[in-house]
C-alpha positions as CSV (number, residue, x, y, z in Angstrom):
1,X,38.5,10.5,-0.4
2,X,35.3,11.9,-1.0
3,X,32.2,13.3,0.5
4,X,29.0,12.9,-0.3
5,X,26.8,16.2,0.0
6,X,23.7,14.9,1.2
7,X,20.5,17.8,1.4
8,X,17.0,17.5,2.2
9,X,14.2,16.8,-0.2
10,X,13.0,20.1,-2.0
11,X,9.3,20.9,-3.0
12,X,9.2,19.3,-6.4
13,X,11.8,17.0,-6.1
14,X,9.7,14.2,-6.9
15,X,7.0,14.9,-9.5
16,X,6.3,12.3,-11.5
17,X,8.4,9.8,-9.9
18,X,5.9,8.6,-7.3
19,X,3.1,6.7,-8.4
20,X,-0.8,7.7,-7.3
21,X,-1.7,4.3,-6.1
22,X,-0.9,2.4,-2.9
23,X,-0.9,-0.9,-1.8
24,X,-2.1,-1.5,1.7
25,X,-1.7,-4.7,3.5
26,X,-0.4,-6.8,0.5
27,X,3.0,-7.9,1.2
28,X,4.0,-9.0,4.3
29,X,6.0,-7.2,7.6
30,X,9.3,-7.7,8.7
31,X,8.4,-6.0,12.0
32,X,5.7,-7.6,13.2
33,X,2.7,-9.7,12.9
34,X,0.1,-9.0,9.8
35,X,-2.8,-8.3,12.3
36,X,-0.4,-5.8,14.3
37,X,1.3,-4.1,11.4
38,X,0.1,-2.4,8.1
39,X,2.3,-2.6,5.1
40,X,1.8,-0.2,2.9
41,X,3.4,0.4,-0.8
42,X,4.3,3.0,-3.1
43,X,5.7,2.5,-7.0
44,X,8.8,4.8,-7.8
45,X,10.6,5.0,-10.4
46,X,14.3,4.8,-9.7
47,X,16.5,3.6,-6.9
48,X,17.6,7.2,-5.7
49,X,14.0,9.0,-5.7
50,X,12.8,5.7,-3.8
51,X,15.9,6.1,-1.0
52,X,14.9,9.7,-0.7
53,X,11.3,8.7,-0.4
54,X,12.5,6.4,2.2
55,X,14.7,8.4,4.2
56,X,11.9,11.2,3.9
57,X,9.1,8.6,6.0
58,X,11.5,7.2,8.4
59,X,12.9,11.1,9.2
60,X,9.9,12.4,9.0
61,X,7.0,10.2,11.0
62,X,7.6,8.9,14.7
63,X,4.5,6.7,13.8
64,X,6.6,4.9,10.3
65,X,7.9,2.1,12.0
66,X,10.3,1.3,8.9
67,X,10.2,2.2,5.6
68,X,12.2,0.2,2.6
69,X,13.0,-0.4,-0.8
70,X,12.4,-3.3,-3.0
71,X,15.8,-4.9,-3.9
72,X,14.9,-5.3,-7.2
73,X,12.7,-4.0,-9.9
74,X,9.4,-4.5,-9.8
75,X,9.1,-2.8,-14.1
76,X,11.2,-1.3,-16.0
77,X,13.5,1.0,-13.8
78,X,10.3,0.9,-10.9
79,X,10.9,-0.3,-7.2
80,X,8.7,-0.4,-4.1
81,X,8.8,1.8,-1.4
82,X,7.6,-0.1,1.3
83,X,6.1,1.7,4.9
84,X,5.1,-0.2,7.8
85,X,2.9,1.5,11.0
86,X,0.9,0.0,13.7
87,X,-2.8,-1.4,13.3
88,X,-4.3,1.0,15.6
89,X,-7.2,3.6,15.5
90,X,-6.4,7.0,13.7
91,X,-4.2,5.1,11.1
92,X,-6.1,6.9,8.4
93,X,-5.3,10.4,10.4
94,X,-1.3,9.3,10.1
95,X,-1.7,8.7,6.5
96,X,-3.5,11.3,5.6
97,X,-1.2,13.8,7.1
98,X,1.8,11.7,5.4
99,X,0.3,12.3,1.8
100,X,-0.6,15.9,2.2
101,X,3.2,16.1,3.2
102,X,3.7,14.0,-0.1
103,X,2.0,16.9,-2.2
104,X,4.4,18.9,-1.9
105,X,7.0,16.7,-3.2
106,X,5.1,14.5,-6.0
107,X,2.3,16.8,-6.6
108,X,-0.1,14.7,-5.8
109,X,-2.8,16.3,-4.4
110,X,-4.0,14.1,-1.3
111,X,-7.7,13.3,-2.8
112,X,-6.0,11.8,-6.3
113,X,-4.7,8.9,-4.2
114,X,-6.2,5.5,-4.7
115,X,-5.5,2.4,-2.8
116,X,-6.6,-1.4,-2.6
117,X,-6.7,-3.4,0.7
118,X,-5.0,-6.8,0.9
119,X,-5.8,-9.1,-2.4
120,X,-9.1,-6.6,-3.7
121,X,-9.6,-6.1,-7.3
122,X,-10.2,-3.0,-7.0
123,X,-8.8,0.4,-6.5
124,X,-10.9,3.2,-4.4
125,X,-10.3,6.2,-3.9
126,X,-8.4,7.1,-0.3
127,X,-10.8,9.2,1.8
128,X,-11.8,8.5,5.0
129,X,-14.8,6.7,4.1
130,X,-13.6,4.3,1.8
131,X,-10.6,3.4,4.2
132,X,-12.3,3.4,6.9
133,X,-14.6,0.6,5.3
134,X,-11.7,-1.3,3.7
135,X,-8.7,-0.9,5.9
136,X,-9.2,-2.9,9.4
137,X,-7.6,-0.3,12.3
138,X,-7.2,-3.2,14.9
139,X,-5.6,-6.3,15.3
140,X,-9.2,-7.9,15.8
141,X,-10.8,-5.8,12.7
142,X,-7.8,-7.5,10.8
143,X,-8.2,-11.1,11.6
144,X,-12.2,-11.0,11.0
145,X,-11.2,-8.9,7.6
146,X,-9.3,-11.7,6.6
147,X,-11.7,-14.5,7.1
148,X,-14.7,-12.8,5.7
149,X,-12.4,-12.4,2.5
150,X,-11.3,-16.0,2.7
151,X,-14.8,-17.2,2.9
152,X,-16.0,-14.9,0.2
153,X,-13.1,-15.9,-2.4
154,X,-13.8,-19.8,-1.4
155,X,-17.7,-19.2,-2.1
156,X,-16.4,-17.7,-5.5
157,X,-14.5,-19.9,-6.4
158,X,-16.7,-23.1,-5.7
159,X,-19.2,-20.9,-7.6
160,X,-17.1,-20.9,-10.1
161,X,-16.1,-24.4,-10.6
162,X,-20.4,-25.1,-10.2
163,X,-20.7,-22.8,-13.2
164,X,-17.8,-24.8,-15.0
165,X,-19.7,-28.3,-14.1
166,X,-23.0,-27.6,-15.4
167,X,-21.1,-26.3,-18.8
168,X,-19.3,-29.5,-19.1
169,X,-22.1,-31.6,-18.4
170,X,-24.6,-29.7,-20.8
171,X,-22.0,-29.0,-23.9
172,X,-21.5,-25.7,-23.4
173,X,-17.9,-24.7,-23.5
């Protein structure tokens, strides 16, 4: 038979192995509802640093209402790390506080962090400011977030297929 010696993450321990970006709000929950739970994502590379990040945010956050790893690959030898929380007010506070803790382990300093909200281009980086701006804290602030976006992405792309039209229809192509 044998044992498994199992010790806590040291300072260190996972430099370079944790990506700098995060993914908030793009894959679904499997504790909730969208509008009542944020998803949030991390890129690791390999399965063991990603089930010690894991076991790191569940052990270490009352607020982490799960945390998980991608079954598979997402690239070559990367997987997910998947945390969900509630939508509520001071969700940036949580985070924050969870990525200075994360400093010590990737060496990531907490303003080098960049995020994107939901299906946006666009990475920003993760201050207050920005999150507060991007990231809905309520349930409400989520659904009107999400039809704004719809609407927006349907005005493009009708603009779009306009723009496409009038080429046609003159030559242009």
């Amino acid at each position: 038979m044998s044992s498994q010696l199992s010790e806590g993450l040291q300072m260190g321990d996972l430099n370079f192995l944790v990506g700098d970006k995060i993914h908030i709000d793009e894959f679904n929950s499997k504790m909730g509802q969208p509008q009542d739970v944020v998803t949030m994502s991390f890129k690791v590379r390999d399965l063991m640093p990603a089930s010690d990040l894991v076991s790191f945010l569940e052990n270490g956050y009352d607020w982490v209402l799960d945390a998980d790893v991608s079954t598979g690959e997402v690239s070559d030898n990367h997987r997910l790390v998947f945390v969900e929380m509630q939508r509520k007010p001071g969700l940036f506070k949580n985070i924050a506080e969870m990525l200075g803790d994360l400093d010590h382990l990737t060496g990531i300093k907490p303003d080098a962090w960049k995020f994107k909200w939901f299906k946006s281009d666009n990475y920003l980086p993760l201050n207050e400011e920005t999150f507060e701006e991007s990231v809905p804290s309520t349930p409400d602030k989520y659904e009107q977030s999400v039809k704004t976006f719809a609407k927006y992405k349907s005005e493009s792309q009708k603009l779009n297929d306009d723009i496409e039209t009038i080429k046609k229809l003159s030559g242009i192509n």
